[in-house]
C-alpha positions in Angstrom: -48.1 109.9 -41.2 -48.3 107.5 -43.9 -49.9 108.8 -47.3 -53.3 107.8 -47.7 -54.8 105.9 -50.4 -57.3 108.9 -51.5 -56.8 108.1 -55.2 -57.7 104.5 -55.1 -60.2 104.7 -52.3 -63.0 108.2 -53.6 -60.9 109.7 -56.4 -60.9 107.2 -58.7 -62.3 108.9 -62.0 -63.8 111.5 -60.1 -62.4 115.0 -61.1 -64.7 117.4 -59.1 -62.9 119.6 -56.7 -65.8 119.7 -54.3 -66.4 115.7 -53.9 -62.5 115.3 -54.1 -61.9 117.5 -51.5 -65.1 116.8 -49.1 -63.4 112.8 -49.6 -59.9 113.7 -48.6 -60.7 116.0 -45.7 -62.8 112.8 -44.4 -60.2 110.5 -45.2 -57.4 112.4 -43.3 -59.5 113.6 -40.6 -61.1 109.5 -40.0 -57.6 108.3 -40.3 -55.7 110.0 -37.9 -58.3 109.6 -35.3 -57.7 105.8 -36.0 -54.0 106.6 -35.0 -54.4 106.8 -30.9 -50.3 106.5 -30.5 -49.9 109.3 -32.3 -53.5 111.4 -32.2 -56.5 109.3 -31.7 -59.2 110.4 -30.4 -57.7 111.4 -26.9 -58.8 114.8 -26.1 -55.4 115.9 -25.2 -54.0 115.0 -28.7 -56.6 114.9 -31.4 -56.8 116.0 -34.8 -59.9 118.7 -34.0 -60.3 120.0 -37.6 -59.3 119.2 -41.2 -60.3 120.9 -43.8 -59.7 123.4 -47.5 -59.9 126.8 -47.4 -59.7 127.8 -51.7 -59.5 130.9 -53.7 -62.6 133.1 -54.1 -62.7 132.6 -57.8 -63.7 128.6 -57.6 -67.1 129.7 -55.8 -70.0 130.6 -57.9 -71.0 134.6 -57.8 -74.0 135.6 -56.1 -76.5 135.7 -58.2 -78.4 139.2 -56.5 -75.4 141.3 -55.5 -75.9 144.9 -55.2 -73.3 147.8 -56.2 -73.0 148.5 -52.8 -72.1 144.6 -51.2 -69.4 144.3 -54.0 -66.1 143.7 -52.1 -63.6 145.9 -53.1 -61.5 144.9 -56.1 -58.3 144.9 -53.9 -59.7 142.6 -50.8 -59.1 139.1 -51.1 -59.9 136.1 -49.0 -59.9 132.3 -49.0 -63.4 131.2 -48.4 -64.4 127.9 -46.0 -64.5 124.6 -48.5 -65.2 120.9 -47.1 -63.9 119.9 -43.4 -64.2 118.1 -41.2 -64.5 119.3 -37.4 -66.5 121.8 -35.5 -67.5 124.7 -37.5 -65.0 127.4 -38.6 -64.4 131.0 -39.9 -66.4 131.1 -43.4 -63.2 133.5 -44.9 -59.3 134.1 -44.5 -58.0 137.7 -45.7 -55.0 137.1 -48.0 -54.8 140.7 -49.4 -53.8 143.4 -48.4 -54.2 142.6 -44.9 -53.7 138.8 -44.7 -53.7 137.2 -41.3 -53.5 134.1 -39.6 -51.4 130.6 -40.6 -53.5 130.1 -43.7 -53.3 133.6 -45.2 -49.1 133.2 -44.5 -48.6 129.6 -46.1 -50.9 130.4 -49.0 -49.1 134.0 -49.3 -45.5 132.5 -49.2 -46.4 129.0 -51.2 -45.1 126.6 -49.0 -46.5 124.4 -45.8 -46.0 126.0 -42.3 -45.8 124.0 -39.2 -47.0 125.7 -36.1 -46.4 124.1 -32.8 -48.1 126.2 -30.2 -50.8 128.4 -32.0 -50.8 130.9 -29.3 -47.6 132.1 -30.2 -47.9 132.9 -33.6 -48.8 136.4 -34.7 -51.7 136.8 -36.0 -53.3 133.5 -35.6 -57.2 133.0 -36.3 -58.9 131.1 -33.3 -61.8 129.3 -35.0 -61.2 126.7 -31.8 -59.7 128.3 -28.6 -58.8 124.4 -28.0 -56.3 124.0 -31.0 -53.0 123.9 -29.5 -51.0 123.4 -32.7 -51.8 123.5 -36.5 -50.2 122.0 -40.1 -51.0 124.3 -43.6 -50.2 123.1 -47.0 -50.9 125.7 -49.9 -52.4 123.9 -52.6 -50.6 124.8 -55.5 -51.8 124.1 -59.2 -49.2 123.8 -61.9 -49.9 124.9 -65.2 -49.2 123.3 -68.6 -46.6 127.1 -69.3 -44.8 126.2 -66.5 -46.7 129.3 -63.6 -47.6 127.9 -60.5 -50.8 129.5 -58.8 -51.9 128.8 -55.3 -55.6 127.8 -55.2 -56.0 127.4 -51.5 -54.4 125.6 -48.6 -55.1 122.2 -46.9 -55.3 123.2 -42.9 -55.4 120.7 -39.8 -55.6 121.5 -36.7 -54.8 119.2 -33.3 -55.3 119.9 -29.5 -52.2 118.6 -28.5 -48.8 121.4 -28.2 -46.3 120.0 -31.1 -48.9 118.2 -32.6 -47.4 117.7 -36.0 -44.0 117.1 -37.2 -42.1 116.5 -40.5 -43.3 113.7 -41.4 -46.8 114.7 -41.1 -45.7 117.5 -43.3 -44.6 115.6 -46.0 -47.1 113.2 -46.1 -49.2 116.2 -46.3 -47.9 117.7 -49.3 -48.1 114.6 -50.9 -51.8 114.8 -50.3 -51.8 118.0 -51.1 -50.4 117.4 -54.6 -52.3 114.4 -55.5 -55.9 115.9 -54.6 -54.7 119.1 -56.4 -53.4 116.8 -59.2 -56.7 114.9 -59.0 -59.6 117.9 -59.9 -60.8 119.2 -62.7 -60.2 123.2 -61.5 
């Protein structure tokens, strides 16, 4: 997969995480359907879903919460952001029972390249026809040199093997130039 133009094409000047992110999930998403060598928009090999899942902290607090629907201090998730695809699981457990592809690559800071879903442990069926599935932790670099993980980039694709290494490093180019690109 070649990288994208996100910066020139929506992120020109535009530093909000949610309009970034909505851009590049519709970028990535329209362009590799345009791809039908690779994925297309044969239903034996498509790109089903692209999307962000991000860190509970970038979402606004409820404003009417009762004592008694406050989560535990200890239980943390990743929460749905912009996608593209059918509609999918609105939260990930990351701590301290994390689960599924997007829990692991966010957990262990690097991009995990799964090849037959079905076979990993743990995996989170928000499609019973993804076959295989790409996450990229989106990691944040700070001026003092820490690293946090802020969420993950996640795609999905009906095909067994769907995604390779070079999908995976474009990927994580994406990754860092939309992380790169927001105001956070």
């Amino acid at each position: 997969m070649s990288t994208l133009n996100l910066k020139d094409c929506s992120m020109a000047n535009a530093t909000g995480y949610v309009t970034n992110l909505a851009n590049a999930s519709s970028q990535i998403y329209s362009s590799l359907l345009s791809f039908p060598t690779h994925f297309g928009q044969d239903d034996d090999k498509a790109v089903n879903w692209c999307g962000f899942y991000l860190i509970e902290g970038l979402f606004p607090s409820p404003r009417t919460l009762s004592a008694d629907q406050t989560p535990p201090s200890d239980h943390k998730k990743l929460l749905l952001g912009p996608f593209c695809g059918k509609p999918a699981c609105q939260f990930i457990s990351i701590s301290p029972k994390p689960r599924g592809v997007c829990a692991d690559a966010f957990n262990k800071r690097q991009t995990l390249v799964v090849p037959e879903v079905d076979l990993y442990p743990g995996h989170i069926a928000c499609d019973g026809e993804t076959k295989s599935e790409i996450v990229v932790p989106l990691l944040l670099h700070h001026e003092d040199g820490t690293v946090e993980a802020i969420g993950v980039l996640d795609l999905d694709c009906l095909a067994i093997g769907g995604f390779d290494a070079d999908d995976e490093i474009g990927l994580n180019k994406i990754a860092k130039l939309v992380v790169d690109s927001c105001d956070w």
